[in-house]
C-alpha positions in Angstrom: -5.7 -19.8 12.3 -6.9 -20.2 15.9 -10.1 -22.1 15.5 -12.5 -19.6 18.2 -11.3 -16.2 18.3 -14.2 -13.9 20.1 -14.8 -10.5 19.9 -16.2 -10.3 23.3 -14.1 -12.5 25.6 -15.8 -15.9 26.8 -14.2 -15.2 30.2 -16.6 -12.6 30.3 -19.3 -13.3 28.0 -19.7 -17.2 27.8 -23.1 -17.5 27.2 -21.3 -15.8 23.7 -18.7 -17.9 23.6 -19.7 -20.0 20.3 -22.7 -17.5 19.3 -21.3 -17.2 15.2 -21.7 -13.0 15.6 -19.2 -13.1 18.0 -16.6 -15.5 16.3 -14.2 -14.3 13.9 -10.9 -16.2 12.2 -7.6 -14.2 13.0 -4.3 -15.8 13.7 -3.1 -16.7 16.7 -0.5 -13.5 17.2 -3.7 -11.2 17.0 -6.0 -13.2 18.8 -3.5 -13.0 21.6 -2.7 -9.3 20.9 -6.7 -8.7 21.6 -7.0 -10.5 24.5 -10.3 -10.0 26.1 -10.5 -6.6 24.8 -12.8 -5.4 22.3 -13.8 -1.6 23.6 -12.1 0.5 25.5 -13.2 2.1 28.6 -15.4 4.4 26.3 -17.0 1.9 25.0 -15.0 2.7 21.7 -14.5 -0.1 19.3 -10.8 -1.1 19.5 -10.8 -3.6 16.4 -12.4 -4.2 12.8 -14.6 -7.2 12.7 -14.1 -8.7 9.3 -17.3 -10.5 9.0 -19.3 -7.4 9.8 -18.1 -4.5 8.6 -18.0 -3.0 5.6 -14.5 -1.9 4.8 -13.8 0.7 1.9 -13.0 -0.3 -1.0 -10.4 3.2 -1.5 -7.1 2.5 -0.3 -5.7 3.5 3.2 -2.7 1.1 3.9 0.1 3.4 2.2 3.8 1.7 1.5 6.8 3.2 0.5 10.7 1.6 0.0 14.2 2.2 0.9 16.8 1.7 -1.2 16.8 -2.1 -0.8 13.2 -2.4 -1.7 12.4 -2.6 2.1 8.8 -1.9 2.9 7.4 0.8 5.5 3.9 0.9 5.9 1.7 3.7 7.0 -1.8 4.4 6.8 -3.4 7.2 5.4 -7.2 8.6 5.1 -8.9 9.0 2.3 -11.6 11.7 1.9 -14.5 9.4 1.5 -13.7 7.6 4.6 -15.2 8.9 7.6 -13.4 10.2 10.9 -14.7 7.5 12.9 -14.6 4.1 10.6 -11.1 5.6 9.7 -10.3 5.8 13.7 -11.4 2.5 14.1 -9.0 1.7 11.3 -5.8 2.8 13.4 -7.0 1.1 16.2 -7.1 -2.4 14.3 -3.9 -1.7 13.0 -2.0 -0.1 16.2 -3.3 -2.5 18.4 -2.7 -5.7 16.4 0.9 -4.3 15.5 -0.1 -5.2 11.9 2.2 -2.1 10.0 5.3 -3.4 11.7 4.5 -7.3 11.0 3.7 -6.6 7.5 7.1 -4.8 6.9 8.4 -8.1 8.5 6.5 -10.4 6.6 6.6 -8.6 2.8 10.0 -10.1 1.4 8.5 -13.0 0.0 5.7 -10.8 -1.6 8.7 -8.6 -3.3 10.9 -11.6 -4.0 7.6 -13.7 -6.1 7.0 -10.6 -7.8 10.8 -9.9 -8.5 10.9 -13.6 -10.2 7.5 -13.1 -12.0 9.1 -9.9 -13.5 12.0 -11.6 -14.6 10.2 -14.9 -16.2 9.4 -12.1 -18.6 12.1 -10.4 -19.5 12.1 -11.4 -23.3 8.4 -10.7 -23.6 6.9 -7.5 -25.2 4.5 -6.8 -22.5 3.5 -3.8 -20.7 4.6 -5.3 -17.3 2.9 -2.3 -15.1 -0.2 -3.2 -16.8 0.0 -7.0 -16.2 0.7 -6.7 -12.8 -2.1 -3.9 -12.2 -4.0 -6.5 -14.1 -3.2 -9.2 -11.2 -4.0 -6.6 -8.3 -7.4 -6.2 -9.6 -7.5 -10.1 -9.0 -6.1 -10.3 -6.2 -7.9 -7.4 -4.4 -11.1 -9.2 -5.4 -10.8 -11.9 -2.5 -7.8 -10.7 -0.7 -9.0 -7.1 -0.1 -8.2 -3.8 -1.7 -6.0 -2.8 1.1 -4.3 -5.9 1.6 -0.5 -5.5 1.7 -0.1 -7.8 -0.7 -2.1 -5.7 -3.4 -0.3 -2.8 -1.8 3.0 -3.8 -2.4 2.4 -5.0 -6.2 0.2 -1.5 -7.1 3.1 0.7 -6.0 5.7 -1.7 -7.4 4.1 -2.0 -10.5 4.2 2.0 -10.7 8.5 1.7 -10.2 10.3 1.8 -13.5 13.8 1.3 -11.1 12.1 -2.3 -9.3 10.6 -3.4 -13.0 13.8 -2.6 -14.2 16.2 -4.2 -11.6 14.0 -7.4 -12.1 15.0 -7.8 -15.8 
């Protein structure tokens, strides 16, 4: 992670530049992919701030697979989410290219899940159930909508990946 991210650029705004409201951890790829920016000529929010905001806990980061368990993401609005925290949503995401890099970066998610599947193979277990079990976990301090959660809730609902795993 890059140690100072800023939502409002310290070019611009130094007397904000350490001011903790106006710090927030991202890695190095978005913090470059944001730049300076934080509005646009509006005056429209462009990005999420992950300190601040309060993000909803129904799911809007959708993923579905190809035939080689290959990951596309999309997002997709619930009703309870309003118009303009679910626009600010697609900004975040569009502008930080984060549905592309997630496709890029999910193999290792599918592959640790694949193997944790397959470590029990000789068990009587409701496997869905288990790994539902693990998403609740997980989404407790990685985020309901994290892709990580994602992928295992709609794997976990795939009788063809649980049972090409065993």
């Amino acid at each position: 992670m890059s140690p100072e991210p800023h939502i409002l650029g310290q070019a611009s705004y130094s007397e904000l530049s350490v001011h903790p409201k106006n710090l927030f951890p991202c890695c190095t790829y978005c913090n470059r992919k944001k730049s300076a920016s934080f509005t646009d000529d509006a005056g429209n929010r462009l990005f999420l701030n992950l300190f601040l905001d309060d993000l909803p806990k129904s799911q809007y980061l959708e993923v579905s697979f190809d035939l080689n368990w290959m990951p596309t993401f999309s997002l997709k609005q619930p009703n309870d989410i309003p118009d303009n925290l679910f626009n600010l949503i697609v900004s975040h995401y569009e502008k930080l290219d984060l549905l592309d890099r997630f496709r890029g970066s999910s193999s290792e998610i599918i592959n640790t899940l694949s193997s944790t599947i397959r470590t029990f193979k000789n068990e009587d277990l409701n496997i869905e159930e288990k790994i539902n079990e693990q998403c609740g976990d997980l989404a407790k301090f990685l985020g309901y909508n994290h892709r990580k959660v994602v992928i295992y809730r709609k794997l976990a609902s795939s009788k063809d990946f649980i049972k090409q795993c065993i």
